[in-house]
C-alpha positions, 0 to 999 in steps of 0.5 A: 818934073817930079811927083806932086806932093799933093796926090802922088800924080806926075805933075806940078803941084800948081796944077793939080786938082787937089789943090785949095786954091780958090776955096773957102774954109772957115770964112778964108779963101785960101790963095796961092800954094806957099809949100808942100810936104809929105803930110800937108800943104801950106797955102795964104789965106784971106778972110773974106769979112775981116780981110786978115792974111794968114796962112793955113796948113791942110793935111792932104786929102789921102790922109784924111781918114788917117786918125794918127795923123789927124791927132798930130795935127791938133796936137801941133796946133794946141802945142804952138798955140800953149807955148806963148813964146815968139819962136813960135808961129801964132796959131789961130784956129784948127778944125777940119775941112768939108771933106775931112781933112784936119787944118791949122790956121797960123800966122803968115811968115815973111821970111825963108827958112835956113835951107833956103838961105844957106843953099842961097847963101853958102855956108854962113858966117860963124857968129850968125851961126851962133845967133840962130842956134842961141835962139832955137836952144832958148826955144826948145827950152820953152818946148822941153820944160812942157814935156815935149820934143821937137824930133823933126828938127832940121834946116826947113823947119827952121825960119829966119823971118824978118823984123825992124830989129833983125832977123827973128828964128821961128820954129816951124812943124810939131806935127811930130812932137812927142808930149807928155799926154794921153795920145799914145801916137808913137809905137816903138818901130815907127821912126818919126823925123827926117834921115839926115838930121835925126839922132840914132836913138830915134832910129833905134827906138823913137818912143823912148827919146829925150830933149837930146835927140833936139840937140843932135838935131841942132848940131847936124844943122849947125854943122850943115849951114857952116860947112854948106853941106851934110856929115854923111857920106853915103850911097844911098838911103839904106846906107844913110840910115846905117850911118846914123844908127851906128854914128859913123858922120863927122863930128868937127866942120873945123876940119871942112871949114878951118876958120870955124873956131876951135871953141864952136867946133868942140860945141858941135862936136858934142852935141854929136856924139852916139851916145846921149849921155855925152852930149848937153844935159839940156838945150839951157845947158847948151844955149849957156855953153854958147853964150858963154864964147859970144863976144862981149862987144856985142848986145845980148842976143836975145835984145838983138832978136828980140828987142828984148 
C-alpha cells in the first residue's frame, strides 16, 4: 500500500480522513474519489436542488495556503472555461472551500484517459494514433494561439471520453499552463511537468518555453502508446533527468515496433528532436504534416470526432 496522496499518511486514499466525501461545497455533495494527484483530488458531485452530476477538483488541503498553487487553480479554470472549444472539459465554477482550499467545478468525463488504455490495451493501432494526436494538435492550437502552454502534456492528461459518433480526445490539467498574463508564477529554476514526457528546455529553463515543448510532449506519448513502453532507459530518476536534459531517448518506435510506417515514424521522430528549432514550427504545422498521410478513404477526423 502506498502513501495517500490525500495527506501523505500510510493509507488508502479511500480511508483517509481528509477525504470530501460526504461534504457540501457550493450546493453539491461531493461523492466517491474519481482521482487523485500530488496537488488535487478529483471527486462526483451531485447538486442537492438541481440534481446535476459533475465533478469537482479540490487542491489538497496541505496546500491551501500555498498562494502560487491556489492562482494556477483559478488560472486552469479561467483558461478551460475561455477556450470554448470541445477538447476542453466544461467548467462551471471555482472558488474555495470552507477551510480554504481552492476547487474548480467541470463537467464529469465518462471515458479512461490514454494511460489507462494503452496500459489496458497494448500499444495501439497506428491510424488510432494518428486520430488522437490530429485531435490534441488542433486542441493545442486553440490553446497556443491564446499565448498559453499546456507544459504537463502526458498520456493521463489525455482522456478518450465516449460519445455517439466515436471517441472524442479531451485535454485535461492546465493547472500548470504557462499564459501571457500579469501572474508571474514560474521562476527560472522550478521545472514545471512530469520527467518522462517533458522537453529539455523545461528542465533547462522552464520560464523561457514555447508551444514546442507541447509538441515534444505530444511525440513521447505518441511514441509510448505505439511502442507500450518509454524512449528512456534509465536506472533512476537522477538519471532519468540526465537523459532528458542532454536528449539522449530514442526518437524512431519503427525500430521497437516495425510495422509503424515509415512516414509516421519520421513525424515522431522530429517532433523529438534536442533542439526546438528542428522540431514543428507550431502544433497547426504538425496537425497539417499528419493529416496530410491519412488515408483519403477515410472522413475528415475532425467529422469523425467531432461530427463536424
Amino acid at each position: 500500500m502506498a502513501d495517500c496522496q490525500l495527506c501523505g499518511s500510510h493509507h488508502d486514499e479511500n480511508q483517509c480522513p481528509e477525504t470530501r466525501t460526504g461534504q457540501l461545497i457550493d450546493g453539491y455533495v461531493v461523492g466517491t474519489l474519481l482521482g487523485v494527484g500530488g496537488i488535487a483530488a478529483v471527486y462526483n458531485a451531485k447538486h442537492l436542488k438541481l440534481g446535476r452530476d459533475i465533478a469537482i477538483k479540490v487542491i489538497h488541503k496541505r496546500w491551501a495556503d500555498d498562494a502560487e498553487l491556489s492562482a494556477r487553480f483559478v488560472r486552469e479554470a479561467r483558461e478551460t472555461a475561455a477556450l470554448g472549444h470541445p477538447a476542453f472539459v466544461t467548467v462551471f465554477d471555482a472558488g474555495k472551500t470552507a477551510d480554504g482550499c481552492a476547487y474548480i467545478e467541470m463537467d464529469r468525463l465518462n471515458g479512461r484517459d490514454l494511460y489507462a488504455v494503452r496500459t489496458e490495451e497494448g500499444p495501439l493501432d497506428p491510424d488510432r494514433v494518428v486520430q488522437i494526436a490530429i485531435a490534441v494538435l488542433d486542441a493545442l492550437s486553440v490553446l497556443h494561439a491564446r499565448g498559453t502552454i499546456h507544459r504537463d502534456l502526458k498520456s493521463s492528461n489525455i482522456y478518450l471520453v465516449n460519445s455517439e459518433i466515436g471517441e472524442r480526445v479531451v485535454l485535461l490539467d492546465l493547472g500548470f499552463a504557462k499564459a501571457n498574463d500579469s501572474l508571474a508564477l514560474t521562476q527560472k529554476d522550478q521545472m514545471l511537468g512530469t520527467p518522462f514526457y517533458i522537453s529539455p528546455e523545461q528542465y533547462l529553463d522552464p520560464s523561457e518555453v514555447d508551444g514546442r515543448a507541447d509538441l515534444f510532449s505530444l511525440g513521447i506519448v505518441m511514441w509510448e502508446i505505439l511502442v507500450g513502453d518509454f524512449p528512456y532507459e534509465y536506472e533512476n530518476k537522477r538519471d532519468l533527468l540526465s537523459k532528458v536534459m542532454h536528449g539522449k531517448l530514442e526518437r524512431h518506435p519503427a525500430v521497437r515496433r516495425p510495422e509503424i510506417p515509415a512516414w509516421l515514424d519520421d513525424i515522431i521522430a522530429r517532433s523529438l528532436a534536442h533542439k526546438r528549432e528542428e522540431r514543428f514550427e507550431s502544433a497547426l504545422a504538425m496537425k497539417t504534416a499528419l493529416e496530410a498521410r491519412e488515408q483519403p478513404d477515410k472522413p475528415g477526423l475532425l467529422k469523425r470526432m467531432f461530427g463536424r
